[in-house]
N, C-alpha and C positions, 0 to 999 in steps of 0.2 A: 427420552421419549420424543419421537416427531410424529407428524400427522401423517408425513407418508415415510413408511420405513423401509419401503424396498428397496432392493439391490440399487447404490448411488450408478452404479456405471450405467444403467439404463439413461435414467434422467440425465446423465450428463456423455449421453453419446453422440447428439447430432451437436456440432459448435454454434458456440453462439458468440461472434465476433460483436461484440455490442459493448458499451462502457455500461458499468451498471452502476454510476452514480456521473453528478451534473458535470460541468465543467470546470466549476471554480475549484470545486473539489477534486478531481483529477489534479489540475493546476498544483492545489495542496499538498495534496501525496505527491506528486514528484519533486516540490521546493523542501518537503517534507525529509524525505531521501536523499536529496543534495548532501542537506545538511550532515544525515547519518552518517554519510558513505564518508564525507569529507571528517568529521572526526572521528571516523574508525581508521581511517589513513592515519590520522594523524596519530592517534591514541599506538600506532603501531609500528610509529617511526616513518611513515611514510611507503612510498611504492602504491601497486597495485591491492585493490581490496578485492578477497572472496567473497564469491553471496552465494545464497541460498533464496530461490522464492519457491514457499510452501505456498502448495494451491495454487500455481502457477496459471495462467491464462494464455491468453492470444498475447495479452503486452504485458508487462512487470511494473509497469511506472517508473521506469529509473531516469533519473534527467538525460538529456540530449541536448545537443547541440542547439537544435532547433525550438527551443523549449525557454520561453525566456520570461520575467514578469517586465512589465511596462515601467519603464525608468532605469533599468539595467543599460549599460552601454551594449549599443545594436540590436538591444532587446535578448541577447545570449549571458547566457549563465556560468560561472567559473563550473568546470564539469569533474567531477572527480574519476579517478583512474579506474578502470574495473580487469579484472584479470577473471579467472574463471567464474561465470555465473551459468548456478545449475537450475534447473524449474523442476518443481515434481507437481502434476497437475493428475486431472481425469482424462483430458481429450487429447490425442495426439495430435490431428488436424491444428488443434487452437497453438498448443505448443512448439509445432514447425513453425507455424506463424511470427510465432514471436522471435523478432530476430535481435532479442538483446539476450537472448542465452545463449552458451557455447555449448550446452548439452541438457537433456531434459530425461527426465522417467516419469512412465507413466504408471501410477500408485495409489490405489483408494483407500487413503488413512483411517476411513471408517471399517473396512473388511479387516478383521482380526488376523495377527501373521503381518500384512504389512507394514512396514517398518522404515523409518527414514535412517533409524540405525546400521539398518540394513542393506542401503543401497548408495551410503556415505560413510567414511570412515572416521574415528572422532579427530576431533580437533580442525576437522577440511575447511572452514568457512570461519570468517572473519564478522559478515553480515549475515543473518537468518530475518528474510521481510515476511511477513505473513499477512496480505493485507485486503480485505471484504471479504473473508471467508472462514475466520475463527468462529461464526454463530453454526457453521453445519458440523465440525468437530464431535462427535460421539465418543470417541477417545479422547479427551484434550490433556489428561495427566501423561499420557502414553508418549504424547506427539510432542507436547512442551518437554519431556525430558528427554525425548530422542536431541530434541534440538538447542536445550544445554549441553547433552553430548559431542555435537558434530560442529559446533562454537569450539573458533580456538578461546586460550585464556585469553580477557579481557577484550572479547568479542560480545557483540551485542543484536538482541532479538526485539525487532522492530513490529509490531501487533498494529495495522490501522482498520478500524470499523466507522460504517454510517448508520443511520435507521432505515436503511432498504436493504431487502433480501428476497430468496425465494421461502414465504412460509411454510410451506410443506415441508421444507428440507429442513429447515432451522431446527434447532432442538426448543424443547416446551420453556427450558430455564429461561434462553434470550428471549423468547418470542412476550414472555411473563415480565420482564425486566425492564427498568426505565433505564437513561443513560449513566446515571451514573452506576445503578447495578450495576452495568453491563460492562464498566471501567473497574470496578472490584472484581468481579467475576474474573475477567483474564490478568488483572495481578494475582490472583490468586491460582491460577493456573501456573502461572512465572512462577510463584514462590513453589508450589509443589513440585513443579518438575526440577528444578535444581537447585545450588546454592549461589545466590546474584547480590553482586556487592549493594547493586540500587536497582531497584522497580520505580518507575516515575511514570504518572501517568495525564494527559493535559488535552484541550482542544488545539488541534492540530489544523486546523481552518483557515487561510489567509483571509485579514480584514478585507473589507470590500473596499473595489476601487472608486476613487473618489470622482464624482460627476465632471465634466467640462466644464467651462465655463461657455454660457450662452453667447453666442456673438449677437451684435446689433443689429436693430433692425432697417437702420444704413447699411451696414457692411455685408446684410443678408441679399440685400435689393442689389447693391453694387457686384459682389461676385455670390451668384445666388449657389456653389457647391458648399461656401463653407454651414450653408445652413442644413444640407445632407451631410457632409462630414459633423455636427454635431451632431442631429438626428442615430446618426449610427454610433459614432464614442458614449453618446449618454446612453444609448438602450446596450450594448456590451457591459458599461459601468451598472445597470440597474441588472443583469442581471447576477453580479457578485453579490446582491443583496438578499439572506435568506437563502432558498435554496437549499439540498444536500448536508448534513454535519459534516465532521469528519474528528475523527476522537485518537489517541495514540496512546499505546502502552508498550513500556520498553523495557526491556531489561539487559544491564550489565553482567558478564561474567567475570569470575573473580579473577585476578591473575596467577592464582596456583593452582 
């Protein structure tokens, strides 16, 4: 049950290039996905990793080059390998956009008939990310077992949600649900749609970064930028504080 039930392709026909959660959390979700992608590489001998992002957008959050946390050497991140990554979203506009997929389809998992079965073949993907948009699912047994399906063995389905959405679209159970509901709730989705060696589920949130150190009020007076370069590192630093969640529920496929 949602508050508005009409046809989703309406609602999601003009693009809406926008982040729909803060920055530190963005930050998250793609240190978030590093980590996936690098031990789904790994877990698979190495090479290039497939993905899948359900519910695809304008971006997928996968790390880049240019994506780095502070104290990393050059501020870049070790980047893992990606070889085919597919998007199935609502808006084609948003989906050209996004220029870390190698191909997209456009699929409203709520309208009955469609199918990620259907338009992927089993075993094709290594990674299945699914991430701010598991609360609008009206089918979620449907769509979590398509994508134990199209999981190769001991391939792994990567779930990230915050506390923002659009409510009207959200279904009645999330919108009723506290956090950690809402972390049962899609393990329990994992466990229905297939059989997963491990469902693990945790805050997925990087600590916040730690303040500057104030410089003196010598050393302010003598070269007065270092008192705007602190000015500007303590307000960046304050605002990892608070802000956005950011929550993870994963599941492993079994190897046979």
């Amino acid at each position: 049950v949602r508050l508005d039930s009409s046809d989703d392709s309406r609602f999601y026909a003009e693009p809406r290039m926008v982040q729909h959660v803060d920055d530190r959390a963005v930050q998250s979700l793609v240190e978030y996905y590093r980590e996936e992608i690098q031990e789904a590489a790994a877990a698979k001998g190495g090479g290039a990793v497939d993905l899948l992002d359900v519910c695809a957008s304008w971006t997928s959050h996968l790390p880049r080059p240019n994506v780095g946390e502070a104290g990393d050497e050059d501020g870049i991140m070790e980047i893992p390998e990606l070889g085919r990554v597919a998007g199935i979203g609502m808006n084609a506009e948003e989906l050209r956009s996004n220029d870390a997929l190698t191909e997209f389809a456009v699929l409203n998992l709520n309208l009955e008939g469609n199918r990620i079965s259907d338009a992927y073949e089993k075993s094709s993907f290594d990674v299945v990310t699914l991430s701010l948009s598991v609360d609008y699912l009206t089918n979620p047994l449907e769509v979590f077992g398509d994508i134990h399906s199209v999981l190769r063995p001991g391939g792994r389905c990567c779930v990230t949600f915050s506390d923002r959405c659009f409510p009207t679209k959200a279904v009645s159970l999330w919108l009723d649900a506290d956090d950690i509901d809402r972390l049962t709730t899609v393990a329990n989705y994992l466990h229905a749609g297939g059989q997963w060696t491990e469902i693990v589920a945790w805050d997925a949130k990087l600590p916040p970064l730690e303040p500057p150190i104030r410089p003196g009020m010598k050393e302010m007076i003598a070269t007065p930028s270092l008192g705007l370069a602190w000015a500007t590192a303590n307000a960046a630093a304050a605002k990892t504080r608070g802000g956005d969640p950011l929550y993870s529920v994963r599941g492993l496929k079994g190897e046979a």
